[in-house]
N, C-alpha and C positions, 0 to 999 in steps of 0.2 A: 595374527589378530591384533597385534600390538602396533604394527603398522594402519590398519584399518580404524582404529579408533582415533591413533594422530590423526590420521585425514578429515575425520571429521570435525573432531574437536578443534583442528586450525582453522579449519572452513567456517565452523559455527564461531568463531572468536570475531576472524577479519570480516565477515557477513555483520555480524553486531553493530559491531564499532562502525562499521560502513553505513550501516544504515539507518542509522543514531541521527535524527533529524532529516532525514529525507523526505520528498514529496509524497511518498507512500504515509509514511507516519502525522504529517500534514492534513493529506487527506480525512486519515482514520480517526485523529485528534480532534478534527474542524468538525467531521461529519459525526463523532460522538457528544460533542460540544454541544452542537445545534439539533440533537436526537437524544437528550439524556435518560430520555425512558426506553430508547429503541439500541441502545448500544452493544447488544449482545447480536444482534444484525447486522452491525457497524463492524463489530469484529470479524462475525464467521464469515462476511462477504469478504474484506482484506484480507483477511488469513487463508482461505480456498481460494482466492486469486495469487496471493503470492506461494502457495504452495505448489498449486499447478506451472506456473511462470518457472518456479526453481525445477519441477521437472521436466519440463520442455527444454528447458536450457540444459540440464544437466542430462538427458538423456537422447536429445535430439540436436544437440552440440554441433555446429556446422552446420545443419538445416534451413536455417534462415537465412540468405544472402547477405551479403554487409551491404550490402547496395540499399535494403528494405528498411534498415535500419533509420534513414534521414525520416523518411515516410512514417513509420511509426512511431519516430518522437515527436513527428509533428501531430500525428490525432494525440497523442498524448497529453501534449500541451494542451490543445483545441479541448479535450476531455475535461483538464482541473481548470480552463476557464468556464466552461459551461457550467462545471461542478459552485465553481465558485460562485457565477450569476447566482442556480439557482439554491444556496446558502444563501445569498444577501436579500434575496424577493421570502424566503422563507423567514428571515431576519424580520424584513419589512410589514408579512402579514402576521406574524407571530404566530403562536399557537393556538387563539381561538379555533382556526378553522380545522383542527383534528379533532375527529369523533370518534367513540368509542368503540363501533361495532366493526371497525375497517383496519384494528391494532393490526392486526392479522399481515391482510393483505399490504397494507402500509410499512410492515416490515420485511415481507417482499421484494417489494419493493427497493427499499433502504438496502438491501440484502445486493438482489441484481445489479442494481447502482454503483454500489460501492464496491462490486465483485469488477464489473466491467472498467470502470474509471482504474481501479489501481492495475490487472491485468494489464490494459494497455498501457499506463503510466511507468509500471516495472518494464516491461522489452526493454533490453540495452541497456538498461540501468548499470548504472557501476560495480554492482553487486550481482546483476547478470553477466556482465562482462568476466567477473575474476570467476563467479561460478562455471563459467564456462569454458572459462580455462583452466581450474583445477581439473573439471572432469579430462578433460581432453592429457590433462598431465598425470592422471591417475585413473585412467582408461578403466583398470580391474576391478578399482572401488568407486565408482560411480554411485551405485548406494549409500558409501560415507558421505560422499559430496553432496547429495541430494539432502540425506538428513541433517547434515548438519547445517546445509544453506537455508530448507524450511524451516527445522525449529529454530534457528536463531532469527526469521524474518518473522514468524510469527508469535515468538519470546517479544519482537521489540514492538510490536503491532498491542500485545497484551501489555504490557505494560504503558503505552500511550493511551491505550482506551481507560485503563486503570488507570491512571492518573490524574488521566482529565477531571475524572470523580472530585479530585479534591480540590478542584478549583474553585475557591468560594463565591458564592452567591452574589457576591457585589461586583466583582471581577469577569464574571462570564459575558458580558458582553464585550468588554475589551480583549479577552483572549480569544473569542469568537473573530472580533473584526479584524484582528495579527496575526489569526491561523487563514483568512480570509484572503485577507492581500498578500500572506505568505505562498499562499496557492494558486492567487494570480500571478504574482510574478515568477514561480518554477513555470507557471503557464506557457506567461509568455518568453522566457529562454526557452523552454522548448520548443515554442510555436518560429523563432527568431533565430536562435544558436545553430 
């Protein structure tokens, strides 16, 4: 038992720290940013995206070719620049153009988006890489490594959405337009690298 909890708790440590400013957290931070009513969509889409990602990786470990790997960093990239455009046209028209009776669906929306963009954006990531080689290195607790790889991606996910909150009122466009270009440029290394 006492071995089964190391594993996780190491896993949920080096996953943290790893993912402490990543294009994941970019995405979730940008698109909470520019969604400040909608940010509880903004979370549960990144967080069921990178929870499913950590168990695909952690339970289906070897499944994906490394070959596929160049391929799906490239939509990934391709992904947080489309993401990015459409943050900056959403910048552009502001929020007049959201209505009341469509919260709903518009959060949906925001939900799928931000479910699909970080999904593809995690594959391969650095923190699916070491994920998936703890499992592979502690075959029997696969479990630990899965838990302790989601909650710690979705511990850093919750606190970037949380945070963002306190970004004050005079400043939210400048931190809009450097989570912005920050997610064009993971973009385009991805779409490049």
């Amino acid at each position: 038992m006492e071995e089964l909890w190391n594993v996780m708790i190491a896993t949920f440590a080096i996953v943290f720290v790893g993912e402490l400013g990543d294009k994941t957290q970019a995405a979730a931070g940008t698109g909470a940013l520019a969604n400040r009513g909608q940010t509880l969509w903004i979370f549960a889409g990144s967080s069921l995206a990178l929870v499913c990602v950590s168990g695909l990786t952690t339970f289906a470990a070897g499944l994906i070719p490394a070959s596929a790997l160049p391929t799906i960093q490239k939509l990934g990239g391709l992904g947080l620049i489309l993401y990015s455009i459409y943050l900056i046209s959403k910048m552009i028209k502001g929020a007049e153009e959201e209505d009341d009776d469509s919260s709903t669906k518009m959060g949906w929306k925001l939900f799928w988006t931000q479910f699909s963009l970080v999904f593809v954006a995690e594959l391969g990531d650095k923190t699916q890489i070491f994920t998936a080689g703890a499992a592979v290195a502690n075959a029997s607790q696969r479990l630990a490594v899965f838990v302790g790889s989601a909650s710690a991606l979705v511990a850093v996910t919750g606190i970037t959405v949380w945070g963002i909150s306190f970004v004050p009122p005079r400043m939210i466009k400048f931190v809009e337009i450097g989570g912005i270009v920050s997610l064009m440029m993971y973009g385009l290394y991805m779409l490049f690298s």
